[in-house]
C-alpha positions, 0 to 999 in steps of 0.5 A: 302753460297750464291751460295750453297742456290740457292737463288735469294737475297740479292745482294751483291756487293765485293770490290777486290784490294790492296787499299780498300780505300773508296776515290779510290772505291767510284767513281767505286762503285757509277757508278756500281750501277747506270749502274746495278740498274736493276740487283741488283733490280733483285739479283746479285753478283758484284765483283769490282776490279780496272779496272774490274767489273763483274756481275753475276745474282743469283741464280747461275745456275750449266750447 
């Protein structure tokens, strides 16, 4: 849905893994989003995985 509207918010942050639990992702999550504050400030789809994280800045732009 998120990609179809085009829109530019709200930022959404995905957690990805077998163990979703909060003592494993909190330190991974709390550190993301103090480096990418600008990005979610501005809109942006975060996906987290352990040892991986990617960002994407919406609205997503088809090239």
């Amino acid at each position: 849905m998120l990609a179809s509207s085009g829109a530019a918010g709200p930022s959404v942050v995905q957690l990805r893994g077998g163990d979703l639990r909060p003592e494993v992702f909190a330190p991974l999550l709390i550190a993301t989003v103090s480096q990418m504050a600008s990005e979610l400030e501005s809109g942006a789809l975060i996906t987290l995985e352990p040892g991986r994280q990617r960002v994407r800045v919406l609205p997503f732009i088809e090239e």
